[in-house]
Biotite code that builds the C-alpha atoms (Angstrom):
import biotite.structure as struc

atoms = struc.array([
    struc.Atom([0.000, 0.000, 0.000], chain_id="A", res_id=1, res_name="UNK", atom_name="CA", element="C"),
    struc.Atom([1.225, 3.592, -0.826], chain_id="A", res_id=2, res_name="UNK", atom_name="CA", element="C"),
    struc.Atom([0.110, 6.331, 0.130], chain_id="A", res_id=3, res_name="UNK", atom_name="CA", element="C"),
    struc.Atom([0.824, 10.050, -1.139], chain_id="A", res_id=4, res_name="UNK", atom_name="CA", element="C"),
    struc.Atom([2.360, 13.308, 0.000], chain_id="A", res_id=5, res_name="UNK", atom_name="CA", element="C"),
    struc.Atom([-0.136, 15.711, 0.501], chain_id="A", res_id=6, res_name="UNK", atom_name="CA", element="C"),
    struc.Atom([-1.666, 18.884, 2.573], chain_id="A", res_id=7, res_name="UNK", atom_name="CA", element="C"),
    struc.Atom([-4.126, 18.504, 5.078], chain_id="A", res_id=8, res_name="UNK", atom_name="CA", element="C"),
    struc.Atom([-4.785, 21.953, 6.825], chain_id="A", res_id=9, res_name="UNK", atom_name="CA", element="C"),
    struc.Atom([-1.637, 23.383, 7.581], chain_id="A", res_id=10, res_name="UNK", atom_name="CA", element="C"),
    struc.Atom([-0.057, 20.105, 7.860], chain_id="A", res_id=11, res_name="UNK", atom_name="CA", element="C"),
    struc.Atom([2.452, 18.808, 5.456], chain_id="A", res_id=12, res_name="UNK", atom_name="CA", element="C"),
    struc.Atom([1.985, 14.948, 5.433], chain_id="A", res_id=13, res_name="UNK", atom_name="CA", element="C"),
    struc.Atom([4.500, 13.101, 4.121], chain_id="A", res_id=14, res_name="UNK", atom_name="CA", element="C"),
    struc.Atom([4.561, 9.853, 1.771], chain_id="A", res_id=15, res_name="UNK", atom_name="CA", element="C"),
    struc.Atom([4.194, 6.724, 3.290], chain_id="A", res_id=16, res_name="UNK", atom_name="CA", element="C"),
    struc.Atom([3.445, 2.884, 2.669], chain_id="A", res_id=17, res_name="UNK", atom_name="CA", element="C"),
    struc.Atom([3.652, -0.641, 3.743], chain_id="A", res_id=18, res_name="UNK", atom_name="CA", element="C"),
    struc.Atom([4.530, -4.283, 2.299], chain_id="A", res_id=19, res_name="UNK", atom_name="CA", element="C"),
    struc.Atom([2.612, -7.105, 3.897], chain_id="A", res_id=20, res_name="UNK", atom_name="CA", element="C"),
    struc.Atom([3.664, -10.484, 2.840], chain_id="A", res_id=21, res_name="UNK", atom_name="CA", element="C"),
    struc.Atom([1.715, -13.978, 4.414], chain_id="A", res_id=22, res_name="UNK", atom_name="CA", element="C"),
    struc.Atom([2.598, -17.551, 3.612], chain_id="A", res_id=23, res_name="UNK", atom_name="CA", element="C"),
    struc.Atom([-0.350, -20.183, 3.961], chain_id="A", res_id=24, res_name="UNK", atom_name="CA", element="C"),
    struc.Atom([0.512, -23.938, 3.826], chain_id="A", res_id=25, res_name="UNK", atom_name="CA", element="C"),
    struc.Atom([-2.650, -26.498, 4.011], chain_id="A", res_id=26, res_name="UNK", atom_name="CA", element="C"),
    struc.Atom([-1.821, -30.225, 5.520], chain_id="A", res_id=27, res_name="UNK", atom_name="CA", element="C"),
    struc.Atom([-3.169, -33.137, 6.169], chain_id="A", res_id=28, res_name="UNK", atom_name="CA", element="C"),
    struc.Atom([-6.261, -33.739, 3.723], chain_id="A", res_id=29, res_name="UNK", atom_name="CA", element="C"),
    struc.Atom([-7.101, -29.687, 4.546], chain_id="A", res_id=30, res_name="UNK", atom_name="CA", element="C"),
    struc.Atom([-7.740, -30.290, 8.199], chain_id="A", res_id=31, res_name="UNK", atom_name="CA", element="C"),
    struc.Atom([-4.372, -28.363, 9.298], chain_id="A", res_id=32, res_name="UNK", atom_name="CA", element="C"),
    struc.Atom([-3.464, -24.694, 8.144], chain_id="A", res_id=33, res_name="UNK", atom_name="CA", element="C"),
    struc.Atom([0.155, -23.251, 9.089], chain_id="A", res_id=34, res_name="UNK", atom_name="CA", element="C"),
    struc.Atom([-0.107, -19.322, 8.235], chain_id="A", res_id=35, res_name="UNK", atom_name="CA", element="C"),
    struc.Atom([3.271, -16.938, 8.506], chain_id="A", res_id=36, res_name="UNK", atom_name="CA", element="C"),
    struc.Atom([3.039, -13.704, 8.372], chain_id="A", res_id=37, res_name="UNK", atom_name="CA", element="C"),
    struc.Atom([4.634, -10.424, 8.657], chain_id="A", res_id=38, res_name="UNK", atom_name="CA", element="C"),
    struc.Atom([3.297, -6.695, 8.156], chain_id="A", res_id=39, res_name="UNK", atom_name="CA", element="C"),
    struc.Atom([4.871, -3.564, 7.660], chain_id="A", res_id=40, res_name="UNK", atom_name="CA", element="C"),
    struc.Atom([8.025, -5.213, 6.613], chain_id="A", res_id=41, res_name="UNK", atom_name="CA", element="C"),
    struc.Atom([10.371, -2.133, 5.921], chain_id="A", res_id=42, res_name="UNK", atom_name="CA", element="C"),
    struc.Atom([8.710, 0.276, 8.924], chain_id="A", res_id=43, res_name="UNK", atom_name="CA", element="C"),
    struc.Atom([7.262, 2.695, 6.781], chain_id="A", res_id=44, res_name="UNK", atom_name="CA", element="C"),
    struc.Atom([3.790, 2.634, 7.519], chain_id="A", res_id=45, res_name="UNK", atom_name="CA", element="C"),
    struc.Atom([3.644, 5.584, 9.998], chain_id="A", res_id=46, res_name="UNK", atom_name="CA", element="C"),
    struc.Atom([4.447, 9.170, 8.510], chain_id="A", res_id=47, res_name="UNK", atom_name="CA", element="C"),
    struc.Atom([5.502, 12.067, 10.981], chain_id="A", res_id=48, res_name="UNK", atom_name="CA", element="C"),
    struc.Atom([3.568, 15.169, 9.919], chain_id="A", res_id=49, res_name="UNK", atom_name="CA", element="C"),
    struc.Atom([4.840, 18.744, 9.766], chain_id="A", res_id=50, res_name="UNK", atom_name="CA", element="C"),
    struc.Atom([3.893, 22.350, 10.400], chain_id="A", res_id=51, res_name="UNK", atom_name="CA", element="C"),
    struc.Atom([5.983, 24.904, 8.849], chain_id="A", res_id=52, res_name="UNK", atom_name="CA", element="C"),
    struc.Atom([3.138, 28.190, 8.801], chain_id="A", res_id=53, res_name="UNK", atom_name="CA", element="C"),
    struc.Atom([3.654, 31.739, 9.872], chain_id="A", res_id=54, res_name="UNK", atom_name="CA", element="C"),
    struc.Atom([6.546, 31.065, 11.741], chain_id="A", res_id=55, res_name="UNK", atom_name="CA", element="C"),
    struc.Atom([5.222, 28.191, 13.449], chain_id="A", res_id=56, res_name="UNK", atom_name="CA", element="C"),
    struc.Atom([7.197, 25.244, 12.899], chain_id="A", res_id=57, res_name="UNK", atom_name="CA", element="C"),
    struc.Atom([6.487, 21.887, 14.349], chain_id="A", res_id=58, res_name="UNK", atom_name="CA", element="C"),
    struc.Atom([7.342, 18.062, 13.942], chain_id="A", res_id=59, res_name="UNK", atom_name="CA", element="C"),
    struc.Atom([5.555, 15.192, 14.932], chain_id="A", res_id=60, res_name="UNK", atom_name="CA", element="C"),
    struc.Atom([7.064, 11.742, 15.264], chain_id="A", res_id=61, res_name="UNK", atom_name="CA", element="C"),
    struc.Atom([5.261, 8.699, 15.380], chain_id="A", res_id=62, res_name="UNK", atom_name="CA", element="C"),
    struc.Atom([6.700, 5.332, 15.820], chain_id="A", res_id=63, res_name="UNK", atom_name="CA", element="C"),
    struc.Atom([5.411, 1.961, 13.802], chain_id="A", res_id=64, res_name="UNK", atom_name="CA", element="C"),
    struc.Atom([6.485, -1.770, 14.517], chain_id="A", res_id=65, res_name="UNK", atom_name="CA", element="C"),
    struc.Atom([6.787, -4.552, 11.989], chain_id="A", res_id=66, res_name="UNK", atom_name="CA", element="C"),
    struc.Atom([4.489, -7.365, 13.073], chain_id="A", res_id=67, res_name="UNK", atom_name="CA", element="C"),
    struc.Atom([5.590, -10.892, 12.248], chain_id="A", res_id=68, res_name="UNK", atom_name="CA", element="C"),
    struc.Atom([3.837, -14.329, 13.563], chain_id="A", res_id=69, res_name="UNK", atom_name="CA", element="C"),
    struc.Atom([2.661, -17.739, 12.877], chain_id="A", res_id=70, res_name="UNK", atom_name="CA", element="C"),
    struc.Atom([-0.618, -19.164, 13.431], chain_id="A", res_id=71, res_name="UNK", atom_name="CA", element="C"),
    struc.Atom([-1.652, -22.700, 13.378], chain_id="A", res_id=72, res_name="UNK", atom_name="CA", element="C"),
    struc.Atom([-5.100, -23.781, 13.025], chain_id="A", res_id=73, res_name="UNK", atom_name="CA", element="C"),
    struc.Atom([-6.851, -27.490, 12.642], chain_id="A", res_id=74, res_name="UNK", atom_name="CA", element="C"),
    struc.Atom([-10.411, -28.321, 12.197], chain_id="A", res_id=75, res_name="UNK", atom_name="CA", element="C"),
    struc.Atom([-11.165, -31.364, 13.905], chain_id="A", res_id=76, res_name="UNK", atom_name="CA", element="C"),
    struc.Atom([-14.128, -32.382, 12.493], chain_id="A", res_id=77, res_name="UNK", atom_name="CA", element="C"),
    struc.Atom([-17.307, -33.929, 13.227], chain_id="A", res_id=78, res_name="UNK", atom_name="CA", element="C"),
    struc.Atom([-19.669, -31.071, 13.270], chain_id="A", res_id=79, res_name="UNK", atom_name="CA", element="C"),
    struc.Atom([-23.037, -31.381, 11.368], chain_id="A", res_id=80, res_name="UNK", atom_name="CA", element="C"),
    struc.Atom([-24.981, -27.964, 11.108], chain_id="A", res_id=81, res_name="UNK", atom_name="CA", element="C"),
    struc.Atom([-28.487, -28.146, 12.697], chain_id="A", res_id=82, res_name="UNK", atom_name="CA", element="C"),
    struc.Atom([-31.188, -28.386, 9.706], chain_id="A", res_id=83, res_name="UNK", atom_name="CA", element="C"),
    struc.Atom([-33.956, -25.320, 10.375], chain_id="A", res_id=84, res_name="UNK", atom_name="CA", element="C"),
    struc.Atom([-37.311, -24.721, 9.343], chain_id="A", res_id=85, res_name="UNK", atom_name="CA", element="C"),
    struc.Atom([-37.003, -21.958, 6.414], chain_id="A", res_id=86, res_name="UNK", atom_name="CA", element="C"),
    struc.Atom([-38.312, -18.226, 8.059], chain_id="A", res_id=87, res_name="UNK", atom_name="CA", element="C"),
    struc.Atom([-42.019, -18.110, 7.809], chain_id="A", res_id=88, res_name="UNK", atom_name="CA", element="C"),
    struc.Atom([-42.331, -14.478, 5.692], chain_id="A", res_id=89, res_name="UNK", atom_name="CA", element="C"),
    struc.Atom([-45.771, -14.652, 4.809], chain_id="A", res_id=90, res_name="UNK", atom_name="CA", element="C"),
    struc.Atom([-46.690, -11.455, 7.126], chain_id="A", res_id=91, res_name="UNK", atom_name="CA", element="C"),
    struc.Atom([-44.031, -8.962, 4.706], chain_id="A", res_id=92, res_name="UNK", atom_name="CA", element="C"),
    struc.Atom([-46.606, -9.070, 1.885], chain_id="A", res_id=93, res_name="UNK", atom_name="CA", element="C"),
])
């Protein structure tokens, strides 16, 4: 994702983006998934805005964290969904 210089008020907001990336891995007949994953790979998702107006000048800084994990899920198995009697909507008409 990228995301543009640009003016918001008197603020000066500078360019910005993020890479996400994700590996997903299915096993076992599709019962186990193995997910790995890591977002904002480079740090660049956060921008620090500035004000630079009638002798006002002013920088923010913001701080962003890369995110990385790995997730594991398994569907055991064995559930049946409950059949239902369709919604009576007779009274709409």
């Amino acid at each position: 994702m990228i995301r543009s210089k640009g003016i918001q008020g008197n603020y000066d907001l500078p360019a910005s983006g993020n890479l996400d990336a994700s590996l997903r891995w299915g096993f076992a007949g599709g019962r186990g998934l193995l997910n790995i994953f890591c977002s904002d790979i480079f740090q660049t998702s956060m921008i620090s805005p500035v004000i630079d107006y009638g002798g006002q000048y002013m920088r923010s800084g913001y701080k962003c964290w890369r995110r990385a994990g790995v997730a594991l899920t398994w569907k055991f198995g064995g559930y049946t969904e409950k059949r239902r009697e369709a919604v009576d909507t007779g009274r709409f008409k």
